[in-house]
C-alpha positions in Angstrom: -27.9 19.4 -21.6 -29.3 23.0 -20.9 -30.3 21.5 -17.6 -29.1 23.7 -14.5 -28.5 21.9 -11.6 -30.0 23.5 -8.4 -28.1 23.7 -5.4 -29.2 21.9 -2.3 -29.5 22.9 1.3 -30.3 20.6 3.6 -32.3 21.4 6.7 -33.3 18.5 9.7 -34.3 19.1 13.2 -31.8 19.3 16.1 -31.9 15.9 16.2 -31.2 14.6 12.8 -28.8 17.8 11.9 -25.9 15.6 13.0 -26.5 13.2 10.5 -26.2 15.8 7.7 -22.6 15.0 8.0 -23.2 12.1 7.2 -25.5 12.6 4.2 -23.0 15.3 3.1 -20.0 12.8 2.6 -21.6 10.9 -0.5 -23.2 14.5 -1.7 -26.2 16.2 -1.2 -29.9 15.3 -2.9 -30.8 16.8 -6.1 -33.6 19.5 -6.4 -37.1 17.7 -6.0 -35.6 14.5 -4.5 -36.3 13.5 -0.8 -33.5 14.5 1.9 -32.6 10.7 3.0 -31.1 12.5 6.4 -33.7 10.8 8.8 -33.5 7.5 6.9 -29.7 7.1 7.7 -29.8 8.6 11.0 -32.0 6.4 12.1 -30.6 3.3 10.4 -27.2 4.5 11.3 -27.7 4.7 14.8 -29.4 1.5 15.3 -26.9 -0.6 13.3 -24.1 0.8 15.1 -25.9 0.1 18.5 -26.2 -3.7 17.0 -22.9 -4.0 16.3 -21.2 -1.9 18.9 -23.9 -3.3 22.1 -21.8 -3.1 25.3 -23.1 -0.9 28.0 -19.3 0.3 28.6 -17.8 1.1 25.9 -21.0 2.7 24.7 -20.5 5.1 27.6 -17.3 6.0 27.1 -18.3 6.6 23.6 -21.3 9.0 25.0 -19.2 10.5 27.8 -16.7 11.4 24.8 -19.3 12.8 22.6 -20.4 14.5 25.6 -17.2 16.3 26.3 -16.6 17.2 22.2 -20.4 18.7 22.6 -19.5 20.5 25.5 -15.7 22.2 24.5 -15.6 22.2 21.0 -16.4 24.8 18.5 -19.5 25.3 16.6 -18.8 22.6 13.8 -17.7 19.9 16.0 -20.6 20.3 18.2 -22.3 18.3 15.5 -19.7 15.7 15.2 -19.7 15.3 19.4 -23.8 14.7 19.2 -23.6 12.1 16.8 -20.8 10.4 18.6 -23.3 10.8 21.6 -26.2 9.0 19.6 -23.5 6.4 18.8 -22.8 5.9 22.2 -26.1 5.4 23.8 -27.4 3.1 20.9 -24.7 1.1 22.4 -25.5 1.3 25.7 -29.3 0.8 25.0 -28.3 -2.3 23.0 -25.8 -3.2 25.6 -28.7 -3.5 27.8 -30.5 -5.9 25.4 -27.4 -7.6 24.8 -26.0 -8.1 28.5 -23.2 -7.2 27.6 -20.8 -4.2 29.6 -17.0 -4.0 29.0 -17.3 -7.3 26.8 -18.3 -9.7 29.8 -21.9 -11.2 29.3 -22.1 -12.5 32.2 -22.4 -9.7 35.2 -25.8 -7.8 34.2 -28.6 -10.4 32.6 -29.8 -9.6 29.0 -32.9 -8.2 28.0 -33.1 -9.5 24.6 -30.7 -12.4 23.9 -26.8 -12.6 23.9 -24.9 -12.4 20.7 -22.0 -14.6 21.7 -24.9 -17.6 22.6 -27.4 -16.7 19.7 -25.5 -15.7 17.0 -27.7 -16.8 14.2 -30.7 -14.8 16.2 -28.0 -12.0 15.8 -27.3 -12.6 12.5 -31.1 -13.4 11.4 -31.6 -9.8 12.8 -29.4 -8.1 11.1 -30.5 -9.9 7.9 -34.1 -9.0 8.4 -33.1 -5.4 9.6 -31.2 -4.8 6.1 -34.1 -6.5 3.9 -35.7 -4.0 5.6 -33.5 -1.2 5.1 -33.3 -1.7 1.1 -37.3 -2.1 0.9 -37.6 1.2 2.7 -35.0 2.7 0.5 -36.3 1.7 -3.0 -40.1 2.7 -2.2 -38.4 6.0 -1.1 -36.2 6.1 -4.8 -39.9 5.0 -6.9 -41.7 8.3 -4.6 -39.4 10.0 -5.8 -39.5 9.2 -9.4 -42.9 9.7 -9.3 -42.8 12.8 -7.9 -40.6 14.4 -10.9 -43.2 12.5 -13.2 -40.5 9.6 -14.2 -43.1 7.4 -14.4 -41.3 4.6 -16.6 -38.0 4.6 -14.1 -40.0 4.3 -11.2 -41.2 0.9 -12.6 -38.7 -0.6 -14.7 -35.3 1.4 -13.0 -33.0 -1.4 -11.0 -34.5 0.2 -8.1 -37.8 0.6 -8.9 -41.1 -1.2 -8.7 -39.3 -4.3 -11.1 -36.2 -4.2 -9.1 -38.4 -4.5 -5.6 -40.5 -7.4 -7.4 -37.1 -9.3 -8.5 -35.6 -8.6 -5.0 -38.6 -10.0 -3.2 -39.1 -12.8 -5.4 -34.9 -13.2 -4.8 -35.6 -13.6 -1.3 -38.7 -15.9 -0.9 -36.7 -18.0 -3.7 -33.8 -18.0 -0.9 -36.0 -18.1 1.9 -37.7 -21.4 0.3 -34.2 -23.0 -0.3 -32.5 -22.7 2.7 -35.8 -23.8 4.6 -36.0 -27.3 2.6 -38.8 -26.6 1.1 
């Protein structure tokens, strides 16, 4: 198409850096596109802290990404920090959760217990993704706008049509399910 496609490198912070990995598995942004590293580090660490919430095991988890941090060579250092994130989401949500090596029942929660309130768990997680795919389609219109798209960033699948139909998806669901 005579178009040449620019290559990409991507530069975070020391904290988001590990995440690149991440990003870097499913390819990197295009030229003039918005580095989603922060967007899935964040989300990434929180949902596995939601699904992996036990003080414990989170640190072992930490204590392990610790140790790869600590002896490992230059490109795994990365990899053992991330594990580390992983690992202390998990203990933070372990906290919330009152949950450590599985029992709920030695250290009180903080938030609520999954095992007791599992449609508060899954009403959370539900809200969190909603959340998560709003974020992510006004991110994918900015950046249509910004390379002066302006007719995909209304009517692409995930622009400002496919935010209206998702929305109006959800209050439809959110009205059915509630009886009204």
């Amino acid at each position: 198409q005579g178009k040449v496609q620019v290559p990409v490198r991507l530069k975070n912070s020391w904290f988001f850096r590990p995440f690149e990995l991440l990003v870097s598995l499913y390819g990197t942004p295009s030229y003039q596109s918005l580095d989603p590293t922060p967007l899935v580090g964040i989300s990434y660490v929180i949902m596995f802290g939601i699904m992996f919430g036990d003080l414990g095991h989170g640190l072992v988890v930490a204590l392990l990404g610790g140790l790869m941090m600590w002896k490992m060579k230059a490109g795994a250092k990365d990899a053992g920090r991330l594990i580390l994130y992983a690992g202390m989401s998990s203990m933070f949500f372990g906290l919330c959760f009152g949950s450590i090596f599985g029992y709920e029942t030695i250290i009180p929660h903080l938030w609520f217990s999954p095992m007791h309130s599992m449609n508060r768990l899954m009403g959370t997680l539900i809200y969190f993704g909603m959340g998560m795919v709003t974020v992510s389609v006004i991110l994918n219109v900015a950046v249509h706008f910004r390379k002066k798209k302006l007719l995909e960033a209304v009517f692409n699948r995930a622009g400002i049509t496919g935010l209206i139909v998702y929305w109006c998806g959800i209050v439809l669901a959110l009205n059915l399910f509630s009886g009204g």
